[in-house]
C-alpha positions in Angstrom: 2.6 -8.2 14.9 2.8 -4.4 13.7 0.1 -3.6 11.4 -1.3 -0.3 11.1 -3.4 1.4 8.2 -4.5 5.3 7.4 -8.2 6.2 5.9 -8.5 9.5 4.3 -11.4 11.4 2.6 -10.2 13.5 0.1 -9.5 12.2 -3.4 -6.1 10.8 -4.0 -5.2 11.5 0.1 -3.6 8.7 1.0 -1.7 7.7 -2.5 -0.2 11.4 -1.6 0.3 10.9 2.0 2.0 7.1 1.8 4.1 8.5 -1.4 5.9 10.9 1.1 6.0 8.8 3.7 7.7 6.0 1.7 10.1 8.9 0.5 10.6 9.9 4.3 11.8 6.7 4.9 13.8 5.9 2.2 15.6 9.1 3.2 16.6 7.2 6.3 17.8 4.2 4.8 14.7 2.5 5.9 14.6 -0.8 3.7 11.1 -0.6 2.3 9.5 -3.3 0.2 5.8 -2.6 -1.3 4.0 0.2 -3.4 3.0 3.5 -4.0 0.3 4.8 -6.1 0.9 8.1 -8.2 -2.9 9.3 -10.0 -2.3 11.3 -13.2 -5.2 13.1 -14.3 -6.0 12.6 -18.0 -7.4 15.8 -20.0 -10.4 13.9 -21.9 -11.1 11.6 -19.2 -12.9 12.4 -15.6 -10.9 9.3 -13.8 -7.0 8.9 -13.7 -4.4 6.9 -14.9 -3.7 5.0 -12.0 0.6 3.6 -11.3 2.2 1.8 -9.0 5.7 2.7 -8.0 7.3 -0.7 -6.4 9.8 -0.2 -4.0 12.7 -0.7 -3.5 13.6 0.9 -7.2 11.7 2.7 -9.4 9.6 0.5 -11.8 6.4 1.6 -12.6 3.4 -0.2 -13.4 0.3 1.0 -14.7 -2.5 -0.1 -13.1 -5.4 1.3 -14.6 -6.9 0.4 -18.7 -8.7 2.8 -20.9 -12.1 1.1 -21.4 -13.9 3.1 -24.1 -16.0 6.3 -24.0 -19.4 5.5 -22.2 -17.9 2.6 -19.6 -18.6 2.6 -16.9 -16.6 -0.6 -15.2 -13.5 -0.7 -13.2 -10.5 0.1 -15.0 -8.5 -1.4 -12.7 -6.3 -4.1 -15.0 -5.9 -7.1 -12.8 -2.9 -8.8 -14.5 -0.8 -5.7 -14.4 -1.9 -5.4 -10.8 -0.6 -9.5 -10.2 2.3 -8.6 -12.0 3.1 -5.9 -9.2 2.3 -7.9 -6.5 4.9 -10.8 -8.0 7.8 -8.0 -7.3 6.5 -7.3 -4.4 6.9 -10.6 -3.4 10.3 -10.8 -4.5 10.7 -8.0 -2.6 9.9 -9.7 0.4 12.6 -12.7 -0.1 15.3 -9.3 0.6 13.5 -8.9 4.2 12.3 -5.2 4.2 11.9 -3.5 7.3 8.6 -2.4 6.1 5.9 -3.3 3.9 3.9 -0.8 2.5 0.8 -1.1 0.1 -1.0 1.5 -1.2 -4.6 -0.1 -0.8 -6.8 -2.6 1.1 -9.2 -2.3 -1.9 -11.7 -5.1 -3.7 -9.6 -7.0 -4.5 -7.8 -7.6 -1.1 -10.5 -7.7 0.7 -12.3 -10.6 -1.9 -8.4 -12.6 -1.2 -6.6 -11.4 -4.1 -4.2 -8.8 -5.0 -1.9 -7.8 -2.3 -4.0 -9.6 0.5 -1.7 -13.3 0.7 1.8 -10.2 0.8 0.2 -8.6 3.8 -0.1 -12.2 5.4 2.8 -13.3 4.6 4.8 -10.4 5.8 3.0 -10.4 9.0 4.1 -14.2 9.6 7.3 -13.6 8.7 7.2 -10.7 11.6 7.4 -7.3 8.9 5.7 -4.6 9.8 3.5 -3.6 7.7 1.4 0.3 6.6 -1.3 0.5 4.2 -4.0 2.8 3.4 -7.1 1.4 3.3 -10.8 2.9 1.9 -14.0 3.3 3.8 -15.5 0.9 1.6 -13.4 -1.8 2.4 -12.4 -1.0 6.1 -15.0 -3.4 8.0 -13.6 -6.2 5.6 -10.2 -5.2 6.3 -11.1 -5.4 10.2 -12.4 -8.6 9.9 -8.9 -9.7 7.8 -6.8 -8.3 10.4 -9.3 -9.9 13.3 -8.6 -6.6 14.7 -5.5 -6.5 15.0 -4.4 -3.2 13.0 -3.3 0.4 14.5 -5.4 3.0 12.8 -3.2 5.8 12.3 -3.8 9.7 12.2 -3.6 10.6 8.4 -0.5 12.7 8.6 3.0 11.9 7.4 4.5 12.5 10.8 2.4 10.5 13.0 3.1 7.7 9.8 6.5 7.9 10.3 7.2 7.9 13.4 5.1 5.0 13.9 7.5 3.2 11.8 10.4 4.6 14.0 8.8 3.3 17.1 8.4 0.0 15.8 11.7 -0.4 14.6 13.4 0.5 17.5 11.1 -2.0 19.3 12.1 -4.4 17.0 16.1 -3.5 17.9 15.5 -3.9 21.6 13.6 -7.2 20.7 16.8 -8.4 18.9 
């Protein structure tokens, strides 16, 4: 099983950092399956508008609703959120050399969302890189029973990573 994750600090880190990595690898004809996050900032509104990129191609999804002025909930819009994680699973059917998913958030770590992808891709023997949050880290531990690589938050040690495993996986084969 390859499985490793990346936890940043700063605001929007990781979104940036697994953006460039996916790009990286695309670059190389790496066959990636999974998504990206891309944060916009909105002028009359302290959060972001929140996409998904979902790989391979280029459809975006926005993940994030507008609630109002004064809310104070989670704008996160859970159907639009399902509906990427239903191409992602297509995605999957085209074995990827890699899965990639933005975030072990809430939602994954209460089951949902990405969560049943990450499983499945592990059974199915598909490496998989995610960025996970310090909120949700000791549930993702627990999920992973262990089991996942904490990487250093830089696009090189990301990547090559991903080149280790695949030529592993060539002298496997």
């Amino acid at each position: 099983m390859h499985l490793a994750y990346v936890t940043t600090t700063a605001r929007g880190a990781t979104d940036r950092l697994l953006s460039e990595v996916a790009a990286r690898l695309d670059a190389k004809g790496v066959r990636l399956a999974g998504v990206v996050q891309t944060n916009t900032e909105c002028a009359d509104n302290a959060r972001c508008d929140m996409d998904l990129r979902v790989m391979p191609g280029t459809e975006v999804i926005r993940i994030s609703q507008t609630l109002g002025a004064g809310s104070r909930g989670c704008r996160l819009d859970p159907g639009e959120l399902e509906r990427a994680v239903g191409l992602v699973s297509a995605a999957l059917a085209e074995d990827p050399e890699l899965l990639i998913v933005n975030k072990f958030g809430k939602h994954e770590a209460d089951g949902r969302g990405f969560r049943p992808l990450i499983a499945e891709a592990l059974a199915r023997d598909i490496p998989v890189l995610l960025g996970v949050n310090g909120l949700n880290e000791e549930r993702f531990l627990a999920f992973t029973e262990g089991a996942a690589v904490k990487l250093n938050p830089e696009a090189d040690a990301l990547v090559d990573w991903v080149e280790n495993v695949r030529a592993s996986r060539i002298q496997a084969a």
